[in-house]
N, C-alpha and C positions, 0 to 999 in steps of 0.2 A: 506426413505433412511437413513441408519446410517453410523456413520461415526465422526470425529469430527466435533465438534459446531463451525462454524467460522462466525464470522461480519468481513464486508471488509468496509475499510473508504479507500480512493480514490480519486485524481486531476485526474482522466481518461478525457481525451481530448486533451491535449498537449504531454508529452512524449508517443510515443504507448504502451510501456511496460507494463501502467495498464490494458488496455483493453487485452493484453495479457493474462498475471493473473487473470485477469476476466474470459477468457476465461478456463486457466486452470483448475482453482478452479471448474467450473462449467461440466466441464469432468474427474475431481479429483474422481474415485470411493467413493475414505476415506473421501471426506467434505462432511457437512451439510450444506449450505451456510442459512444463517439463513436469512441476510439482506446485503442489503451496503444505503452505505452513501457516500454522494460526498462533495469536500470541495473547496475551493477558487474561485475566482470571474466566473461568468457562472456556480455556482452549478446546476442549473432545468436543463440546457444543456448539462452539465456531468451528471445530471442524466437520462437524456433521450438516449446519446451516450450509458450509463450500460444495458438501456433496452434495446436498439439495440444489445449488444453482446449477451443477454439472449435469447431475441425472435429467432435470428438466429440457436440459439442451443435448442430451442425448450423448453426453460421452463421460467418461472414466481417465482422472485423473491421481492420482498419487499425493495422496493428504496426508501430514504427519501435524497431531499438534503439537505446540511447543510450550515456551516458558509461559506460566503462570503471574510470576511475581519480577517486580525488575532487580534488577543486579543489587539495588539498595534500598533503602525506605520500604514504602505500602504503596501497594499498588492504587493509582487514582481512579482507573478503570472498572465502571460496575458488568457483571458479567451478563452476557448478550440478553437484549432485551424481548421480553415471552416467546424463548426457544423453543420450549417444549408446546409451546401451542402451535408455533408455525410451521416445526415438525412432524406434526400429526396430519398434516395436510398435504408435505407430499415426502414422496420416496425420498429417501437417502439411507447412506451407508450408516453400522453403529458401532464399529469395531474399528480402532485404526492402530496402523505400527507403533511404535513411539520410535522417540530418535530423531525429530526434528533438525537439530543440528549438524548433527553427521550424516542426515537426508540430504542437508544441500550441502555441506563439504564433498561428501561424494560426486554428485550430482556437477558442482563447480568445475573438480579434477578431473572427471572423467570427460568434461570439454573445454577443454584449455582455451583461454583467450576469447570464448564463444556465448558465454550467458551473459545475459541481464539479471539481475536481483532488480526485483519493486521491491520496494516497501513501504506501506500504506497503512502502518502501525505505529507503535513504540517500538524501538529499535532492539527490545530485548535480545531478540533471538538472531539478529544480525551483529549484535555486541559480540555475543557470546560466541557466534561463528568465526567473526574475526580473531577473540582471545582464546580460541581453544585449537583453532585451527588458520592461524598465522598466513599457511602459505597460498591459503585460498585468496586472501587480497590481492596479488600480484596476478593469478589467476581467471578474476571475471574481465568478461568483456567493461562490464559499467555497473553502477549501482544507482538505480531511481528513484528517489525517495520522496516521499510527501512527509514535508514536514517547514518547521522552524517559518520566522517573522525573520526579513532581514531587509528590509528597507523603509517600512513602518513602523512603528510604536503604538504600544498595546499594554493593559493596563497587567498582564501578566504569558507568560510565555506559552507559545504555540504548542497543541493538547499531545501530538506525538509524540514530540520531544521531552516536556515537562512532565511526562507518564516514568521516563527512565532515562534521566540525562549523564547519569555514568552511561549506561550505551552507548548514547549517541556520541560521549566524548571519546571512546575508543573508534564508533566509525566514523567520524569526522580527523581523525588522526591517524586512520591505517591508509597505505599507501595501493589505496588502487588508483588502476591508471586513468579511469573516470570515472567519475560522482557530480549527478544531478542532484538538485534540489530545489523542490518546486513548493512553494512556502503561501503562506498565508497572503501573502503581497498578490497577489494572482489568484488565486484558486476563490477568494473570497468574490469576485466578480463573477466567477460563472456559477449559477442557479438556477433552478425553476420555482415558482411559487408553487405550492400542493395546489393549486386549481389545474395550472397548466400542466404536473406530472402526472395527476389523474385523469389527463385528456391524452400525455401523450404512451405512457405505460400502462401495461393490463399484464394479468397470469401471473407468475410468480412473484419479480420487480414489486408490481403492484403490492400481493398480501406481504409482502417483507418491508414495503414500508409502513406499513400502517400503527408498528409500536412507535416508529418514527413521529411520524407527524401527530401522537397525540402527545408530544412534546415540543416539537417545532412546528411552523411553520411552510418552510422551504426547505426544496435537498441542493445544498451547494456541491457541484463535481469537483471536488479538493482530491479525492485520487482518480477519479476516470482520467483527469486532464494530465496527471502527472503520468499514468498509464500510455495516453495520446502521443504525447509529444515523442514518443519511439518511432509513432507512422507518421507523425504531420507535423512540418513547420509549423506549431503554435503560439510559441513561446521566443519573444527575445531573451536574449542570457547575458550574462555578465559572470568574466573567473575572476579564480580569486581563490581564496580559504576560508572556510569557515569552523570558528572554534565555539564552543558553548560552556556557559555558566552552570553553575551547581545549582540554581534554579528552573536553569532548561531554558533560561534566553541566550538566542543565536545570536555570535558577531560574524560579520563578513568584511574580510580583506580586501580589496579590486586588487588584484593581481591578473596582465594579462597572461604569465607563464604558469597560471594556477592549475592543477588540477580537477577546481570543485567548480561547478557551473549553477550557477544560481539564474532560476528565472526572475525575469525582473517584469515583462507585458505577457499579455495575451490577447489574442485575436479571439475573442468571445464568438462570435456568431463562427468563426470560421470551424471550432471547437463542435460548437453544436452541430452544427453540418454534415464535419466528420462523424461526430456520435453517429447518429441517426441514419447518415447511408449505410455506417454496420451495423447497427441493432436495427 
C-alpha cells in the first residue's frame, strides 16, 4: 500500500477520539501506518485496546507500548477506561515487543525524510525519542501533534501537554523541519453530541465509547482532525514557534520564517465530510 509514512503514538483508552483516528488512519487510502505506540499509565492495555481497532478492520499492525510515567512528576493520566471489559468482546493481540522508542527511531531512519509522527498523546515517548535519539529530528518528514491552547485562554493548560510538559519542552525545541500543532483553539468546535454519534457509529466505535459517555456528553474530534489535516485542507495555519511553561501552558511566536505551524480555523463541516466519505 502507498501512500504517506505515518507512526501513530497514542493514550487510546480514555478519550475515544484516538481509537477513532485509529480507525481512520487505517481506512485512510493515502496512509501507510507503519506502527503505533501507546503512552501513559496502562500502556500493554492501550496497546491491546489498538489491536482491537486493527483486527476489527481486518489488518495487522506493529504495536509497541511505551512510557508509562512522564519524564517528571505523576502522571495526571488515569489508565484506559474498563479495558478489560471491552476486551473481552472482541479479538486482539496480548503479547507485545517492548521498545517503543527505538521502534520509531528505527522506523524514522530507516525512511529518511519520509514519515509523519502523529501524536495524539502526552508527548512522553516522542520527548524521549528526540533526547535519546537526537538524530531522528532532522530525519522525519513532519510531526503532527494534538495538543496545546495558543490563541485562547483557559483556566489551566491544554491535557496533552500538561500530562508531561518537560516533553513537550524538548519537542517543541528539537529542530525538525516541520511541526504542526493543532491545539484546543480548533479542535474544540468540532463535535457530535452522544445522540448524534449513536445515530452515526455502530460495532466497535460504538461499544469503546460507551466508558466515554457515561462521563461526558459529546466526543469532540480533537485528534481525528489533527490526523485530517495530512489529506484535507482543513485548517488555516499560522508559523511561528512555540515554547511552553513548566505548567504545560503553550506560547506561540507569529514568525513567518517559523518552523512550527500552528492551526489557528477550521472548516467544521468540511472535516466532517472528509470523515465520513472514509469511515
Amino acid at each position: 500500500m502507498a501512500g504517506v509514512k505515518i507512526l501513530l503514538d497514542t493514550d487510546l483508552g480514555n478519550d475515544i477520539d484516538d481509537a477513532i483516528t485509529l480507525s481512520y488512519l487505517l481506512k485512510q487510502p493515502d496512509c501507510e501506518l507503519l506502527g503505533i505506540t501507546t503512552v501513559t499509565p496502562g500502556a500493554v492495555d492501550r496497546a491491546k485496546l489498538a489491536s482491537a481497532v486493527c483486527a476489527d478492520l481486518g489488518r495487522t499492525v506493529p504495536i509497541r507500548p511505551g512510557a508509562e510515567l512522564p519524564l517528571a512528576g505523576e502522571p495526571l493520566q488515569e489508565p484506559p477506561f474498563s479495558a478489560a471489559e471491552l476486551l473481552s468482546r472482541w479479538p486482539h493481540e496480548t503479547a507485545f515487543p517492548s521498545g517503543a522508542v527505538p521502534f520509531l527511531a528505527e522506523a524514522i531512519l530507516a525512511h529518511p525524510g519520509e514519515v509523519t509522527l502523529i501524536a495524539i498523546g502526552p508527548l512522553t515517548n516522542v520527548g524521549r525519542l528526540l533526547r535519546d535519539h537526537p538524530e531522528t529530528a532532522s530525519q522525519l518528514k513532519s510531526l503532527v501533534l494534538m495538543g496545546g491552547r495558543f490563541f485562547t485562554g483557559g483556566e489551566t493548560a491544554e491535557w496533552n501537554i500538561r500530562n508531561d510538559p518537560a516533553a513537550a519542552a524538548i519537542v517543541f525545541a528539537a529542530p525538525i523541519p516541520h511541526l504542526r500543532a493543532v491545539g484546543l483553539d480548533v479542535t474544540r468546535s468540532v463535535f457530535l453530541t452522544e445522540q448524534d454519534f449513536r445515530h452515526r457509529f455502530g460495532g466497535l466505535l460504538l461499544d469503546f465509547s460507551g466508558p466515554w459517555f457515561a462521563r461526558r456528553d459529546r466526543v469532540t474530534f480533537h485528534d481525528p482532525l489533527a490526523a485530517a489535516t495530512l489529506f484535507e485542507p482543513l485548517c488555516g495555519y499560522q508559523k511561528g514557534s512555540i515554547t511552553v511553561e513548566e505548567d504545560g501552558t503553550t506560547k506561540f511566536t507569529a514568525d513567518p520564517a517559523g518552523t512550527h505551524e500552528v492551526a489557528q480555523s477550521v472548516a467544521v463541516q468540511a472535516f466532517f465530510d472528509h470523515y465520513f466519505e472514509i469511515a
